[in-house]
C-alpha positions as CSV (number, residue, x, y, z in Angstrom):
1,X,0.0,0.0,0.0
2,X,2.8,2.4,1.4
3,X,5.1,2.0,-1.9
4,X,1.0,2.7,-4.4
5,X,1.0,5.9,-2.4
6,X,4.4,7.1,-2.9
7,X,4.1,6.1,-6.6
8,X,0.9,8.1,-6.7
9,X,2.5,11.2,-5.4
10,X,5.1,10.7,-8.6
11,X,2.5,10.0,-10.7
12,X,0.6,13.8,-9.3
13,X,3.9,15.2,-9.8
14,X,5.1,15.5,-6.3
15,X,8.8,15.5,-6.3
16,X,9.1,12.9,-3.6
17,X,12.7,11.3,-3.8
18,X,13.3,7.2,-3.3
19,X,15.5,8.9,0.1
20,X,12.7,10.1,1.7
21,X,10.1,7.3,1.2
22,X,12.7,5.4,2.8
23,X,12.7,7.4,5.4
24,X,8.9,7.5,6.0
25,X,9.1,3.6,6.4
26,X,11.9,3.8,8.9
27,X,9.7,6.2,11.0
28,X,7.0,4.1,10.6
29,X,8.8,0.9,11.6
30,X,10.1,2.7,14.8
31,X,5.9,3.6,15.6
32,X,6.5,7.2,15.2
33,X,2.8,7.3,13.7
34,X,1.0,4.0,15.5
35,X,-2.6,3.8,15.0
36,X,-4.3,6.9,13.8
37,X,-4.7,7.8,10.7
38,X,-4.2,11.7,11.2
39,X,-1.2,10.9,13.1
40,X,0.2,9.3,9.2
41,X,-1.2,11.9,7.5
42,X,1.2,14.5,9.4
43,X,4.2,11.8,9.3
44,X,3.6,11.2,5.3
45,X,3.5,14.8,4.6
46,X,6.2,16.2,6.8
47,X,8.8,13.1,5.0
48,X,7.6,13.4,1.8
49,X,6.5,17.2,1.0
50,X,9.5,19.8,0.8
51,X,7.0,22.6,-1.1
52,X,4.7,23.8,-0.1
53,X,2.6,24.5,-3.3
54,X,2.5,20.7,-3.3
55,X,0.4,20.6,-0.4
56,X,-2.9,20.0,-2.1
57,X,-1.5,17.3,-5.0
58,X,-0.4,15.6,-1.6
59,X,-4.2,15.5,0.2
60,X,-5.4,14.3,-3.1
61,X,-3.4,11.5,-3.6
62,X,-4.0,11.0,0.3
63,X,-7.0,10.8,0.1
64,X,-7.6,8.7,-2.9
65,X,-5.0,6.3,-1.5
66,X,-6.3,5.9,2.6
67,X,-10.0,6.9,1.6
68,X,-12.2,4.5,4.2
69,X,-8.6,2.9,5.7
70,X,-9.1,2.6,9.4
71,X,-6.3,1.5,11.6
72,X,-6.4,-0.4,14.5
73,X,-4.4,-1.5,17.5
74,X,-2.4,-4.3,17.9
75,X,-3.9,-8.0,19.3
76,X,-5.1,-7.5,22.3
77,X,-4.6,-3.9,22.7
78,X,-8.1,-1.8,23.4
79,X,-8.9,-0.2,20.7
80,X,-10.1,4.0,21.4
81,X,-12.5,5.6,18.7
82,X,-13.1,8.8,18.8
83,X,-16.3,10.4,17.2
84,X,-15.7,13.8,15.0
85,X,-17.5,16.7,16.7
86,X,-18.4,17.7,13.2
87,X,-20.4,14.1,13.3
88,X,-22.0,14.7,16.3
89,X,-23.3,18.4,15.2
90,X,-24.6,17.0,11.8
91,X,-26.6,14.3,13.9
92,X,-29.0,17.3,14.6
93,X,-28.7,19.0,11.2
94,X,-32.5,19.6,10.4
95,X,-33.6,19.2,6.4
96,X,-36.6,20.7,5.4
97,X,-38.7,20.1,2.5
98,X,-39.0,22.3,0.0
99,X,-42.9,23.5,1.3
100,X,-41.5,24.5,5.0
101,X,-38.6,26.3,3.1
102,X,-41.2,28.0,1.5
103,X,-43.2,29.3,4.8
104,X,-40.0,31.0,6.6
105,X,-39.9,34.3,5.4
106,X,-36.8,36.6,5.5
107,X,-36.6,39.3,8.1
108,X,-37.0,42.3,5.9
109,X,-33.7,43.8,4.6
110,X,-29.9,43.8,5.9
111,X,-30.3,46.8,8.2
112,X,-33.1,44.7,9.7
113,X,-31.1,41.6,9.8
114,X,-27.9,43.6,11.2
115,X,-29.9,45.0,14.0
116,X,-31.8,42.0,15.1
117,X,-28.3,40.1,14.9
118,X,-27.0,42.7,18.0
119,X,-30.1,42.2,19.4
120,X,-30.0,38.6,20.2
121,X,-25.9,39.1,21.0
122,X,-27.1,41.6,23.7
123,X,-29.6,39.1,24.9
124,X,-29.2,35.2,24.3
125,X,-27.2,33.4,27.3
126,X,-26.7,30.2,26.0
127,X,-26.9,27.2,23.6
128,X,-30.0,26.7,21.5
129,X,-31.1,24.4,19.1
130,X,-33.8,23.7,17.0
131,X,-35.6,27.3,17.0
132,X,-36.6,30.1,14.8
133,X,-35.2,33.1,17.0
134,X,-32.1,32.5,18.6
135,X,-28.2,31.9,17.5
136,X,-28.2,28.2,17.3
137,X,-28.3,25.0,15.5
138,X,-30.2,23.1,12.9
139,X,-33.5,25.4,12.9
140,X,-34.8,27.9,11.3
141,X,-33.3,31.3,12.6
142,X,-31.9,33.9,10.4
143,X,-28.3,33.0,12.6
144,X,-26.6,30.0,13.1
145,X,-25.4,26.6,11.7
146,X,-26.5,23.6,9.8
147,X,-30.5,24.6,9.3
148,X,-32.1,27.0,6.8
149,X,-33.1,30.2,6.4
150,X,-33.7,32.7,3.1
151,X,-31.4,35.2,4.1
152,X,-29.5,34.7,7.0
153,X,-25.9,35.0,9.1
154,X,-24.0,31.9,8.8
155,X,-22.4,31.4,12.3
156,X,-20.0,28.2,13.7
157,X,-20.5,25.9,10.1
158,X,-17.4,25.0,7.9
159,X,-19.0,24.9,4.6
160,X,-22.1,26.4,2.9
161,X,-25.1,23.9,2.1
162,X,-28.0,26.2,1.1
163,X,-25.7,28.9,-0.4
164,X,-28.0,31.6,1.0
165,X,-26.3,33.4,3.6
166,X,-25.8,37.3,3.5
167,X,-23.1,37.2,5.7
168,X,-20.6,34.5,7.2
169,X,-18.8,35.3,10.5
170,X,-16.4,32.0,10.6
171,X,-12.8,32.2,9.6
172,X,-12.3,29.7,6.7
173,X,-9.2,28.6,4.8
174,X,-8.9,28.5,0.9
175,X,-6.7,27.1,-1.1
176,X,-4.5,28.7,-3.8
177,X,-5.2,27.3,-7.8
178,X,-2.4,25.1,-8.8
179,X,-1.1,26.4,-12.3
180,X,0.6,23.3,-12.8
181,X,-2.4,21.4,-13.9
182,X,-2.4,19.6,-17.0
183,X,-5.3,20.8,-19.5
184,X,-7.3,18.1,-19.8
185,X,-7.7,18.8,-23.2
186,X,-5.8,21.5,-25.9
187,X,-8.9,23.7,-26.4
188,X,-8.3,26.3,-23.8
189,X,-4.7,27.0,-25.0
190,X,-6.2,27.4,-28.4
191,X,-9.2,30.0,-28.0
192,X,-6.7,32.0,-25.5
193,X,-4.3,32.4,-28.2
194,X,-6.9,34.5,-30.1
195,X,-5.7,37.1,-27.5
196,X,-2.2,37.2,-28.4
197,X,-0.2,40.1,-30.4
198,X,3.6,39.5,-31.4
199,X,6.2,41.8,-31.3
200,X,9.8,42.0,-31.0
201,X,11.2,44.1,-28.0
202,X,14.0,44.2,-25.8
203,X,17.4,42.7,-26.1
204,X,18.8,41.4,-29.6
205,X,18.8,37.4,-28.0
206,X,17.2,35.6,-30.8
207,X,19.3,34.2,-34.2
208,X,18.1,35.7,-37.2
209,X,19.0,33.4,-39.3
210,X,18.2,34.6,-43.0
211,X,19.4,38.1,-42.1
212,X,23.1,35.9,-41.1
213,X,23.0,34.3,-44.4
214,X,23.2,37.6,-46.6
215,X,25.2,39.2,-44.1
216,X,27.7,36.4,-44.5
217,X,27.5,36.3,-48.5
218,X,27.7,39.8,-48.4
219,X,30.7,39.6,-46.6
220,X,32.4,37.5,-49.0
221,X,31.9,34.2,-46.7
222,X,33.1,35.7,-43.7
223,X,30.6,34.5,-41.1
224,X,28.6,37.6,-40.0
225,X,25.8,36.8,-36.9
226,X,22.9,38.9,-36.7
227,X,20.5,38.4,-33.8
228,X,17.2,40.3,-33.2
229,X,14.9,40.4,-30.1
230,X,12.6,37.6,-28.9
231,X,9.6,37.2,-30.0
232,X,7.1,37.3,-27.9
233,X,3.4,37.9,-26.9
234,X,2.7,41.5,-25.9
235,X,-0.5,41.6,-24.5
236,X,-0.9,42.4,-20.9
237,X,-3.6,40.1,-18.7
238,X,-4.8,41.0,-15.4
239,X,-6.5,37.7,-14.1
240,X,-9.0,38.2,-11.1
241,X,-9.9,34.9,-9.5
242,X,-13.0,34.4,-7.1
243,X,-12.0,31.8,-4.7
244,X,-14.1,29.6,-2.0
245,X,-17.3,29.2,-1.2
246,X,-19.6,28.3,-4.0
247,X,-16.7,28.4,-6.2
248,X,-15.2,25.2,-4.7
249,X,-17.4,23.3,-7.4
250,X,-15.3,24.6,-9.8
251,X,-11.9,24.1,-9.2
252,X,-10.7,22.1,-12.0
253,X,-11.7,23.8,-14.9
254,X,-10.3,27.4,-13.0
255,X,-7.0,25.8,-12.6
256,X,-6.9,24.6,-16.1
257,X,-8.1,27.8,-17.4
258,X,-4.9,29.6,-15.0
259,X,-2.7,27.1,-16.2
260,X,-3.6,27.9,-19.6
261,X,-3.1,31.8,-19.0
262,X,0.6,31.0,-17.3
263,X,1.6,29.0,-20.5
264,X,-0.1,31.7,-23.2
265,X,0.5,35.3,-21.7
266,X,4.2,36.7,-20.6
267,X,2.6,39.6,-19.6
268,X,0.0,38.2,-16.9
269,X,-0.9,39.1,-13.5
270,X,-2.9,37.3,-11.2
271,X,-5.2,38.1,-7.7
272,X,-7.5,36.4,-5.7
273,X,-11.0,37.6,-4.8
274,X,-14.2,36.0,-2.5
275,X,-17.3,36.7,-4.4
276,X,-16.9,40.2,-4.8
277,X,-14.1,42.9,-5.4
278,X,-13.5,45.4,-2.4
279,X,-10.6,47.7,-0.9
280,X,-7.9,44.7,-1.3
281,X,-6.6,41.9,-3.4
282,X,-4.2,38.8,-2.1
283,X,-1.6,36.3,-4.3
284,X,-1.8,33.9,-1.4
285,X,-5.2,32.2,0.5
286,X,-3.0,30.6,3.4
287,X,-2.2,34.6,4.1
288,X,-4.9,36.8,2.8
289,X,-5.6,38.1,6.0
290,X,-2.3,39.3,6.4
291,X,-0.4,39.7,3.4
292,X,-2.3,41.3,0.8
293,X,-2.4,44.2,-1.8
294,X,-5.2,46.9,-1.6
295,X,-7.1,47.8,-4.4
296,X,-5.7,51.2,-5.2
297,X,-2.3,49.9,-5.4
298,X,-3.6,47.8,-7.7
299,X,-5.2,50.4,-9.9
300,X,-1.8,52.6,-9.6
301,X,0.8,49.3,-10.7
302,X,-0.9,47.8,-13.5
303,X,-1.6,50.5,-16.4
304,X,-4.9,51.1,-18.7
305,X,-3.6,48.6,-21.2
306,X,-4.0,45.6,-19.3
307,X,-6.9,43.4,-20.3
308,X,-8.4,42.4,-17.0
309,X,-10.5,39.0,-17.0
310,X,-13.0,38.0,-13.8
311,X,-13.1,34.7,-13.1
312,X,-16.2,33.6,-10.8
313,X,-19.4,32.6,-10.2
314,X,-20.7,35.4,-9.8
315,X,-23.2,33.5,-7.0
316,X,-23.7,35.5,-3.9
317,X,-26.4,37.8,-1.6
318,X,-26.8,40.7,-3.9
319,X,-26.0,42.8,-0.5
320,X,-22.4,42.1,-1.0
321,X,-22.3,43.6,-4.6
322,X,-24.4,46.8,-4.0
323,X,-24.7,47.5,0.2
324,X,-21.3,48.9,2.7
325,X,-20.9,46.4,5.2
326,X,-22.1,43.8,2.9
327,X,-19.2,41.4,2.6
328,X,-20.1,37.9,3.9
329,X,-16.5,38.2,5.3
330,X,-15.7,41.7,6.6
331,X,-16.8,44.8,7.3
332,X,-16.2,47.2,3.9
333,X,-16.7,50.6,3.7
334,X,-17.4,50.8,0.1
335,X,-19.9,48.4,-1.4
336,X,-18.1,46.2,-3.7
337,X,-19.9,47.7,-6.5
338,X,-17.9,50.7,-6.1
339,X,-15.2,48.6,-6.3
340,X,-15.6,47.2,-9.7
341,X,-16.8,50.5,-11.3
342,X,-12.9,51.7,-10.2
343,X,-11.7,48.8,-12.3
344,X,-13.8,49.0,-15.1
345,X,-13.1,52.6,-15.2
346,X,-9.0,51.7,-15.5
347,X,-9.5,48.8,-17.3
348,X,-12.1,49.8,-20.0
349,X,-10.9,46.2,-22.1
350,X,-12.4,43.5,-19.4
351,X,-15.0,40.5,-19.8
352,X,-16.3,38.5,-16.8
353,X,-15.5,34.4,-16.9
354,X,-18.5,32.0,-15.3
355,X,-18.2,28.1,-14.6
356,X,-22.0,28.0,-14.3
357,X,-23.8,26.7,-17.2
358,X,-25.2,30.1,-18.8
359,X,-28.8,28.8,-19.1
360,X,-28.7,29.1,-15.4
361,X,-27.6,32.3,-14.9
362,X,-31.4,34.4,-14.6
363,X,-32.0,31.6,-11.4
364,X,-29.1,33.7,-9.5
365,X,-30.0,37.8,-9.1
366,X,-26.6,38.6,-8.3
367,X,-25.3,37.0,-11.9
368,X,-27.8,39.5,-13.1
369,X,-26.4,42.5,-11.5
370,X,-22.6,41.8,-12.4
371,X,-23.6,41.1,-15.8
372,X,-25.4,44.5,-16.0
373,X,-22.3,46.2,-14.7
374,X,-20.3,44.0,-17.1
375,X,-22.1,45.7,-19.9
376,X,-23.3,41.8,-20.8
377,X,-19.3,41.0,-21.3
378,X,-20.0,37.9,-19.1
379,X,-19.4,34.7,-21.2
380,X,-19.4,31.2,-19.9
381,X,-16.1,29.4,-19.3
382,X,-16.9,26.9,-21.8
383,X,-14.6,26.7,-25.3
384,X,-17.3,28.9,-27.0
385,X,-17.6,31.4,-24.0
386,X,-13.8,31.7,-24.3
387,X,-13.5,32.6,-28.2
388,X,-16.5,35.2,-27.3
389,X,-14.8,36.6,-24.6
390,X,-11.1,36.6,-26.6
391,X,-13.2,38.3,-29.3
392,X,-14.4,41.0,-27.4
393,X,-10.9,41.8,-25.6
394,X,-9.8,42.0,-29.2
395,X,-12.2,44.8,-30.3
């Protein structure tokens, strides 16, 4: 099993060396990791991951390789279990059909929301569960975890279900796009390349090789070199990526679109977003929170010429587009409408990317109202979608 996983990680381009698997089984022979499963999982990673932008290959292969494996004591050992608190919420995680959905109504507005929020802060004074007014668990009021409600605040629950929440005071992790990833199929590269403009600039590093032959006859066989500049792709790309949240479901065909971009553009910059734009930009999701690049710096780096492409979903509470305040995340001054109206103001060449299926779109209000400030430059991120959206940058 041990010497399928390390051929995995090979196989998902991990650079793991023969030196260090050997090591991971002399660790394990000397019960370093004994008999739980998370205990591996940090033993594996720390032997055999050196990078760490091959953290995420390394929980996929992990994952595919251990997925169900439980490990136990030895004979006659007692063997200790213990139950995931995450299990033991979810046990009272309350579904509703789609009739009692229907019959809780929303609370009137985010100012209405924000202030019956402080309200219940001020005067709840413990647990609930179950209930339509208090902070709580698997019912039906506007805060809390793991039940439903049309417009809500999402409090104490790792990952969205219902994808309706206004606002989302939990601290989550994202993970960066790997621009490693091999296209699953040629396509992409190709519609991309409708973007490109050659030109030669810059130092004289390139043979020209039928200017050198006249030179040379011309020179009466004397061998004269001439050499002119690369050649090379002058258009400049500014890529915005939403990341997390409802985007999670499309992760693969993002990363193979950003790998694409990597391979096709020498002029491209990249920056992460969640849902919407607002006052700051980040390169990193392990470190947005403390290392990242506001907005106006943004706007002052990267010149008017850049082409600036929005890659997202587009799928959020429309408070978050047009209302201060309204990030699921933070507190912003500026609603994030403001925000994009500074970029497409900068950036007049721009076209918004969407992984949903575009016969979807008019379900989602918020699509509607990026699209609108989009000027209807959204396409989907299909091979079609792409060769409209190249065509319009090219206009």
């Amino acid at each position: 099993m041990f010497i399928t996983f390390f051929l995995e990680l090979r196989k998902a381009k991990v650079p793991a060396t023969l030196r260090e698997y050997l090591t991971l089984i002399e660790a394990m022979d000397k019960n370093v990791a004994e008999y739980r499963v998370e205990d591996f999982y940090y033993l594996a990673r720390t032997a055999l991951v050196k990078d760490e932008r091959n953290l995420d290959k390394f929980d996929r292969v992990f994952g595919q390789c251990f997925n169900g494996l439980q490990f136990t004591g030895a004979a006659g050992e007692e063997t200790v279990a213990e139950i995931p608190e995450e299990w033991l919420r979810r046990l009272a995680e309350k579904v509703l059909t789609e009739e009692e959905k229907a019959q809780i109504e929303a609370l009137g507005g985010w100012d209405k929301l924000m202030e019956t929020l402080k309200q219940r802060l001020e005067e709840q004074k413990g647990r609930h569960q179950g209930g339509s007014k208090w902070i709580g668990t698997a019912g039906t009021s506007p805060f809390g975890a793991y039940g439903y409600n049309p417009e809500g605040v999402r409090i104490g629950q790792d990952k969205s279900r219902n994808r309706r929440a206004v606002k989302v005071w939990d601290k989550r992790e994202y993970k960066n796009l790997d621009d490693s990833v091999e296209l699953g199929t040629r396509n992409i590269k190709v519609a991309m390349r409708r973007l490109r403009k050659f030109a030669r600039e810059g130092a004289d590093l390139e043979l020209d090789l039928p200017d050198t032959i006249r030179s040379t006859a011309a020179n009466a066989g004397w061998l004269d070199i001439r050499m002119v500049p690369e050649r090379h792709n002058k258009v400049k790309v500014l890529l915005l990526f939403d990341i997390g949240g409802s985007m999670d479901d499309h992760i693969r065909v993002t990363e193979e679109l950003f790998s694409a971009a990597r391979a096709e553009f020498k002029h491209m910059e990249f920056f992460y977003f969640h849902n919407c734009v607002y006052e700051k930009l980040w390169k990193d999701n392990r470190r947005r929170h403390s290392d990242f690049t506001p907005t106006h710096e943004v706007l002052r780096t990267y010149q008017n010429d850049y082409k600036i492409i929005f890659v997202g979903d587009a799928t959020m509470s429309p408070y978050e587009i047009v209302q201060p305040g309204g990030s699921v995340e933070h507190w912003n001054e500026e609603a994030g409408a403001v925000w994009m109206q500074r970029l497409l103001d900068t950036y007049p060449k721009a076209i918004w990317l969407n992984p949903v299926q575009e016969k979807y779109w008019d379900f989602t209000p918020s699509v509607g109202v990026i699209r609108q400030m989009m000027g209807n430059r959204m396409f989907p991120l299909t091979i079609d979608g792409l060769e409209r959206g190249m065509k319009e940058l090219n206009r």
